[in-house]
MARVEXMAR-769843 format. One record per atom (N, C-alpha, C): residue in one letter; z, y, x. Coordinates in nm, 3 decimals, padded with zeros to 5 digits. Layout:
@type = a; z = Z; y = Y; x = X;
...
END
This chain:
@type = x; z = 01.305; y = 01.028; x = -01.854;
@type = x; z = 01.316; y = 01.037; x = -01.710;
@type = x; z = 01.241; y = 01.161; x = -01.664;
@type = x; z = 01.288; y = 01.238; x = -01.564;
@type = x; z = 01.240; y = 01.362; x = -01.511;
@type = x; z = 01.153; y = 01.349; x = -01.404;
@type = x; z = 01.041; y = 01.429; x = -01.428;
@type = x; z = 00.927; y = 01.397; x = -01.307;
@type = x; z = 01.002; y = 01.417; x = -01.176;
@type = x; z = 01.114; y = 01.500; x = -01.133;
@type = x; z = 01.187; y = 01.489; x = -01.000;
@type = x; z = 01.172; y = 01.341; x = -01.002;
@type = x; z = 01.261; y = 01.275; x = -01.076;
@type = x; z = 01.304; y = 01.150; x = -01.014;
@type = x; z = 01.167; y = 01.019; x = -01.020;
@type = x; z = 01.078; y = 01.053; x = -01.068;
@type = x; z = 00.963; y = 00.959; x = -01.060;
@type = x; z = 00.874; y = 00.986; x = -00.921;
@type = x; z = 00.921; y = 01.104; x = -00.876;
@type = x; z = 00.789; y = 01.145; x = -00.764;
@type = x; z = 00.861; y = 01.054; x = -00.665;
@type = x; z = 00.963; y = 01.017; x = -00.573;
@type = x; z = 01.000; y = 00.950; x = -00.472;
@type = x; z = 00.933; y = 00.770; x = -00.437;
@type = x; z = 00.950; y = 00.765; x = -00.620;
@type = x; z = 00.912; y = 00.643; x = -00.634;
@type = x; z = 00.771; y = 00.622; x = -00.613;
@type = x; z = 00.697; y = 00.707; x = -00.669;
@type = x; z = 00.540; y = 00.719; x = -00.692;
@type = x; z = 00.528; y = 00.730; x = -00.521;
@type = x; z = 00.586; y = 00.838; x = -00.426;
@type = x; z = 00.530; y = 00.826; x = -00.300;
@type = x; z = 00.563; y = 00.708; x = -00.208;
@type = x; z = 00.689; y = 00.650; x = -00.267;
@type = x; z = 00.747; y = 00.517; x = -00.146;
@type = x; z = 00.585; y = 00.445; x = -00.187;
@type = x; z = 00.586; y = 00.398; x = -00.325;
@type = x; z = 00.463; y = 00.339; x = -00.372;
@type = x; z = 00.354; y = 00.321; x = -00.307;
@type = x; z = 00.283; y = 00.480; x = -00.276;
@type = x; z = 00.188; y = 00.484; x = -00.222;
@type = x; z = 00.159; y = 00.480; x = -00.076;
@type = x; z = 00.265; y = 00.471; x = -00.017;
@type = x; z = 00.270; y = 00.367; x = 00.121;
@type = x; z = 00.268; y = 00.260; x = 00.164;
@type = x; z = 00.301; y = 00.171; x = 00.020;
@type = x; z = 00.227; y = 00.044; x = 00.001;
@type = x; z = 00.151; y = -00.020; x = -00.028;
@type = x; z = 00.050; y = -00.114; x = 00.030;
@type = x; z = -00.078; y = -00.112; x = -00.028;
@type = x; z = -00.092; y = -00.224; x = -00.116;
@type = x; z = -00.258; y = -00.164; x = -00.157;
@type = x; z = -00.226; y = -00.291; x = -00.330;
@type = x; z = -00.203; y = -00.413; x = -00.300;
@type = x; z = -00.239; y = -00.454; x = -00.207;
@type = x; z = -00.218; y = -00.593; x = -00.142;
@type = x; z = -00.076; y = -00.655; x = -00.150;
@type = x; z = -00.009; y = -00.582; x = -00.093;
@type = x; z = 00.132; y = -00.603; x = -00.104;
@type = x; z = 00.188; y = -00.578; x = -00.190;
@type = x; z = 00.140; y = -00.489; x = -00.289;
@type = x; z = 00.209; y = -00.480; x = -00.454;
@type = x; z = 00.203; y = -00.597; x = -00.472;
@type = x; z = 00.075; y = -00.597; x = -00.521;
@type = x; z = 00.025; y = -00.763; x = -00.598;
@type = x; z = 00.141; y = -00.910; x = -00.521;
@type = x; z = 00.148; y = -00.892; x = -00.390;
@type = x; z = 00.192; y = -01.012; x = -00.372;
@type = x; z = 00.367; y = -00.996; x = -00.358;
@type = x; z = 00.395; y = -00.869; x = -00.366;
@type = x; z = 00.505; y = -00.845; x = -00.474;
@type = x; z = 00.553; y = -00.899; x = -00.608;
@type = x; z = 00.502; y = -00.825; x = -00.661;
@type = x; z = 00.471; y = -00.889; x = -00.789;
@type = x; z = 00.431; y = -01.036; x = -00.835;
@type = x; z = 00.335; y = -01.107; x = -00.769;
@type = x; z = 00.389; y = -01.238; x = -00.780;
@type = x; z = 00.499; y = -01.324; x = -00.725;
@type = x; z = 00.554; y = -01.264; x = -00.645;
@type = x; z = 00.682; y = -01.359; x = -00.544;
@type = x; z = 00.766; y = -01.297; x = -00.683;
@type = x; z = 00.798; y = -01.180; x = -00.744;
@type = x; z = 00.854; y = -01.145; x = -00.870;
@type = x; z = 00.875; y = -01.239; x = -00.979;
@type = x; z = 00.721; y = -01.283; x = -01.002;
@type = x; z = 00.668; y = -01.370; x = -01.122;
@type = x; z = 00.694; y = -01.511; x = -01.085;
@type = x; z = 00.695; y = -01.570; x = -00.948;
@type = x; z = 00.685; y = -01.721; x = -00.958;
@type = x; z = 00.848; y = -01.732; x = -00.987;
@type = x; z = 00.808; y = -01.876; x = -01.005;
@type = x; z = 00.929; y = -01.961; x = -01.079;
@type = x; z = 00.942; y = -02.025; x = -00.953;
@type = x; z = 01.124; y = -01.993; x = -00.982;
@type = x; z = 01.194; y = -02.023; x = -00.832;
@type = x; z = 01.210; y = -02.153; x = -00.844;
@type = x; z = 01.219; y = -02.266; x = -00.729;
@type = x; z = 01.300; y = -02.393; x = -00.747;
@type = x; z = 01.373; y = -02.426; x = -00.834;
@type = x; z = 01.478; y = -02.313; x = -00.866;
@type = x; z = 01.639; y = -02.367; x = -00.969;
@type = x; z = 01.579; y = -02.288; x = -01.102;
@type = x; z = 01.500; y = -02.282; x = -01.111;
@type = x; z = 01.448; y = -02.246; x = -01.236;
@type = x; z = 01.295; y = -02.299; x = -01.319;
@type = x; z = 01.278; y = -02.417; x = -01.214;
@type = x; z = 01.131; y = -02.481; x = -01.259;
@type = x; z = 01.185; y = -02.529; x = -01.397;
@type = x; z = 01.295; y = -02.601; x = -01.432;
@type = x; z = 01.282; y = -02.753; x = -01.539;
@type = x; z = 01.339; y = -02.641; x = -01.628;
@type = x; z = 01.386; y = -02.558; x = -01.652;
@type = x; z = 01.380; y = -02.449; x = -01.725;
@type = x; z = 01.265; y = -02.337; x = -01.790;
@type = x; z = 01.207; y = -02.325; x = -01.680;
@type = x; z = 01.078; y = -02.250; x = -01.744;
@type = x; z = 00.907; y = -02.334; x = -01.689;
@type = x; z = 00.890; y = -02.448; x = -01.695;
@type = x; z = 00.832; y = -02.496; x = -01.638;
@type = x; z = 00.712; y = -02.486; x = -01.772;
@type = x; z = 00.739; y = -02.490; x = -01.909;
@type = x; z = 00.693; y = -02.522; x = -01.989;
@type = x; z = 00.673; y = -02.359; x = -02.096;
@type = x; z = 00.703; y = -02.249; x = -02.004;
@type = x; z = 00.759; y = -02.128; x = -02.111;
@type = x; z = 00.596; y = -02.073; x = -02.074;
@type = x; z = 00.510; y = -02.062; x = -02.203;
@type = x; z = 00.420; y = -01.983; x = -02.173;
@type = x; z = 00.358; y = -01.880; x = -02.090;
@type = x; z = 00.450; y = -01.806; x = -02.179;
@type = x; z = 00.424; y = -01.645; x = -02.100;
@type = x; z = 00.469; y = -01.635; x = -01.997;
@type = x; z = 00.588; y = -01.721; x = -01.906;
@type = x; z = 00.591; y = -01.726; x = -01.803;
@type = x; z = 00.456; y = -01.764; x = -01.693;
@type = x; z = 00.480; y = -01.867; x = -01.702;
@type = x; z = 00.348; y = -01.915; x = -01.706;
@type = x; z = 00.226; y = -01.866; x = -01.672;
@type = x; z = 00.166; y = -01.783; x = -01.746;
@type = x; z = 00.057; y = -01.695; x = -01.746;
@type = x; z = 00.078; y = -01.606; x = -01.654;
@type = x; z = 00.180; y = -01.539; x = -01.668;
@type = x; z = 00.191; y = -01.402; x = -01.584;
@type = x; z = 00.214; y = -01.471; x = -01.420;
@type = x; z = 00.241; y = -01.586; x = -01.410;
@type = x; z = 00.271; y = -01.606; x = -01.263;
@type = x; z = 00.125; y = -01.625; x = -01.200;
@type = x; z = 00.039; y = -01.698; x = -01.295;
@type = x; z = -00.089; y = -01.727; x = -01.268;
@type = x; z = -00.166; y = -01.604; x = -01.304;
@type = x; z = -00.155; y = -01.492; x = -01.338;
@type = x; z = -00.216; y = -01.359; x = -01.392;
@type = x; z = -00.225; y = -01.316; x = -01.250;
@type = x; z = -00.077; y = -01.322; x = -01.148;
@type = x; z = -00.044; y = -01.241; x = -01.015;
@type = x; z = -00.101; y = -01.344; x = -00.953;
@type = x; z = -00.068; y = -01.494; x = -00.948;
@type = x; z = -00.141; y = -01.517; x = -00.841;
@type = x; z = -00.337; y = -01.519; x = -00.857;
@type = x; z = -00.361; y = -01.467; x = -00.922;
@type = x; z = -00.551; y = -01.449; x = -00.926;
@type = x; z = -00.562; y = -01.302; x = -00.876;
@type = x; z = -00.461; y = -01.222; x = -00.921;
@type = x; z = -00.467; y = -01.056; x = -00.860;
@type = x; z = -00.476; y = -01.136; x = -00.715;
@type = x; z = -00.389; y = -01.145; x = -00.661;
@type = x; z = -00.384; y = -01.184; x = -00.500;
@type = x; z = -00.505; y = -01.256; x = -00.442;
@type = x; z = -00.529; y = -01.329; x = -00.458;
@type = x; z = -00.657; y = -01.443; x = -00.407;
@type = x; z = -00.799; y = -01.320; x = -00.448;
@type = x; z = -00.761; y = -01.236; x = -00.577;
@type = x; z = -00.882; y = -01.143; x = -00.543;
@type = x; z = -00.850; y = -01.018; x = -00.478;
@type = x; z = -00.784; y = -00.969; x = -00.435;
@type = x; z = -00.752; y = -00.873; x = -00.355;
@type = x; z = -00.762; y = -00.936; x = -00.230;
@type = x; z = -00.772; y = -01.060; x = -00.174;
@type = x; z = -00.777; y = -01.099; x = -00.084;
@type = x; z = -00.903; y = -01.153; x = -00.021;
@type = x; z = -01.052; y = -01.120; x = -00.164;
@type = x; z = -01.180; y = -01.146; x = -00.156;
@type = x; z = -01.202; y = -01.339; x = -00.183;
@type = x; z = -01.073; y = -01.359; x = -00.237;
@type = x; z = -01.124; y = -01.504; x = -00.279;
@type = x; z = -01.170; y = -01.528; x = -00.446;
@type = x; z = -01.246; y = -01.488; x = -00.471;
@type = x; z = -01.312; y = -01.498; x = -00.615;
@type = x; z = -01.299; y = -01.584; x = -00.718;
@type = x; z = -01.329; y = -01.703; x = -00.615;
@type = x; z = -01.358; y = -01.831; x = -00.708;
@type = x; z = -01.180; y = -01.890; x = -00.718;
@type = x; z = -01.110; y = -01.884; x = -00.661;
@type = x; z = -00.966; y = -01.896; x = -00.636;
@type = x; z = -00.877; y = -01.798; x = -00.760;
@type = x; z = -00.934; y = -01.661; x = -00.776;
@type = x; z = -00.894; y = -01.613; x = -00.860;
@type = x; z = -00.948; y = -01.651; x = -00.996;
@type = x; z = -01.076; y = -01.702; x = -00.985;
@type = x; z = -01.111; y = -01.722; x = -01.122;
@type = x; z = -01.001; y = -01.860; x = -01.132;
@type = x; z = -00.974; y = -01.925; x = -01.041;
@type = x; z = -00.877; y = -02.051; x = -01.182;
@type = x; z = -00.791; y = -02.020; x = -01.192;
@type = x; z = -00.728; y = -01.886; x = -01.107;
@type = x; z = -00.568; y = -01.896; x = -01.134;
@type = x; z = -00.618; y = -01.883; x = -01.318;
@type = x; z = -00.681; y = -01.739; x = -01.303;
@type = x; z = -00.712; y = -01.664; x = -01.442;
@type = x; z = -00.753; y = -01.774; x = -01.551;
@type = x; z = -00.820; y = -01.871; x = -01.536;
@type = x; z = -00.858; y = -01.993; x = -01.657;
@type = x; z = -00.679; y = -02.038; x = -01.626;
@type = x; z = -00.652; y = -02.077; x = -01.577;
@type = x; z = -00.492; y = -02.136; x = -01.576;
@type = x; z = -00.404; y = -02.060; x = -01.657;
@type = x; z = -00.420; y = -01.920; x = -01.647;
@type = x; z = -00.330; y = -01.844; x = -01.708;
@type = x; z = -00.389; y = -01.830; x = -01.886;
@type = x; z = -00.470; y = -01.846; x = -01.888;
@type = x; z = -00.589; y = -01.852; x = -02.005;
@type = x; z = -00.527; y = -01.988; x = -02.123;
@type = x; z = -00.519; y = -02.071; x = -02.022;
@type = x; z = -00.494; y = -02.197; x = -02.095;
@type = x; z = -00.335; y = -02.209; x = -02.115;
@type = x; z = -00.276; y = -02.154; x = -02.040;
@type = x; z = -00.127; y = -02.143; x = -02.113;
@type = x; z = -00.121; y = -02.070; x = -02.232;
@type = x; z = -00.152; y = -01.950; x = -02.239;
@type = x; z = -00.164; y = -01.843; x = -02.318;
@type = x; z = -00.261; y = -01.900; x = -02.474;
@type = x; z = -00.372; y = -01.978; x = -02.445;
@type = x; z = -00.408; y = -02.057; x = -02.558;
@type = x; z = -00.363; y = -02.204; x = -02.610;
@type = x; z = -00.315; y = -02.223; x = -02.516;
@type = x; z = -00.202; y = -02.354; x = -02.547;
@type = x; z = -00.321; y = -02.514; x = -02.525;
@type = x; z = -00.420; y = -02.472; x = -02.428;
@type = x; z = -00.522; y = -02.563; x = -02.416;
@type = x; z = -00.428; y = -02.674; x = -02.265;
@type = x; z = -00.377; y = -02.601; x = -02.201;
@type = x; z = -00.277; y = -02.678; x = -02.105;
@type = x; z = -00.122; y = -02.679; x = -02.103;
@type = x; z = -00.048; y = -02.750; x = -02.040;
@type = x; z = 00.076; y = -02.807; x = -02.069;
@type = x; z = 00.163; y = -02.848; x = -01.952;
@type = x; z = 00.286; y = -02.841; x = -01.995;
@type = x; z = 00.324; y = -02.844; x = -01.787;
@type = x; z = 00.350; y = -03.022; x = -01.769;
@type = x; z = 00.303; y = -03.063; x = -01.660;
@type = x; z = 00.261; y = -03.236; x = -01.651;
@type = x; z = 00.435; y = -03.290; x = -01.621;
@type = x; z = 00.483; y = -03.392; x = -01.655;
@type = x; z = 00.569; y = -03.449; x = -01.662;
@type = x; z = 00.642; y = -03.415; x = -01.488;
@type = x; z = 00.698; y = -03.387; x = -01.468;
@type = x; z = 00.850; y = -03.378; x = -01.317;
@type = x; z = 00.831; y = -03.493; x = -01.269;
@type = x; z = 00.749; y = -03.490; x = -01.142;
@type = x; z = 00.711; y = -03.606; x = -01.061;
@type = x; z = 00.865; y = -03.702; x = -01.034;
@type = x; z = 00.949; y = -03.654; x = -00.996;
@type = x; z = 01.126; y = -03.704; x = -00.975;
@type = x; z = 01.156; y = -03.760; x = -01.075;
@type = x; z = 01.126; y = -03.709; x = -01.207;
@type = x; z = 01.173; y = -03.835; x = -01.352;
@type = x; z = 01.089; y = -03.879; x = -01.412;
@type = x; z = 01.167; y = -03.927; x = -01.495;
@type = x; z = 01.052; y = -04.071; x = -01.572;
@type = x; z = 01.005; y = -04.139; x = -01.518;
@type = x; z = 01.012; y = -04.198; x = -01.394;
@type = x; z = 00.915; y = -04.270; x = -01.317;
@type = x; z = 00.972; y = -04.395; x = -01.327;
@type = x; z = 00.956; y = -04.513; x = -01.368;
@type = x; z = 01.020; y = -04.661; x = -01.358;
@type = x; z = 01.014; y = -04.696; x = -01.215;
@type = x; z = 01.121; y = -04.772; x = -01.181;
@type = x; z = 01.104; y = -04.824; x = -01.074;
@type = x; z = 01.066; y = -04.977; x = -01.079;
@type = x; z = 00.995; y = -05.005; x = -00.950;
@type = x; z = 00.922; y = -05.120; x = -00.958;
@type = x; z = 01.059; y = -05.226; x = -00.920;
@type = x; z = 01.053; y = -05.357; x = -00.979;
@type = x; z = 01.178; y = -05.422; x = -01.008;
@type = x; z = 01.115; y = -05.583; x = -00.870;
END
């Protein structure tokens, strides 16, 4: 790719601030409705949605908010957490 065509991008860029990258980038990363029971359980998904949402909560001066996204994303990535059963199934009904 030719630095012509990277500079437009680099300046739209820099009219946007990190704030709004970041929460770019996670509306990017989360898992849409029609795609939860599909990737509900996919690691690396997973992580990276919780990677963006801790960027955000700390760009936004919430610290302690970012630290769990970041243990959340931690524990997918080490396989210490697991996605909890789909509140809508499996549930018996009371007879």
């Amino acid at each position: 790719m030719s630095q012509s065509s990277q500079l437009p991008k680099t300046s739209q860029l820099q009219e946007i601030s990190t704030l709004e990258l970041a929460q770019a980038l996670l509306e990017r990363l989360s898992i849409s409705p029609s795609d939860w029971h599909r990737l509900k359980s996919n690691r690396k998904v997973r992580a990276c949605e919780q990677t963006a949402a801790a960027l955000v909560f700390l760009l936004n001066e919430q610290p302690e908010e970012a630290q769990l996204r970041l243990e959340q994303a931690t524990g997918w990535l080490n396989r210490s957490i697991s996605a909890p059963p789909c509140p809508t199934h499996g549930q018996k009904k009371d007879s």
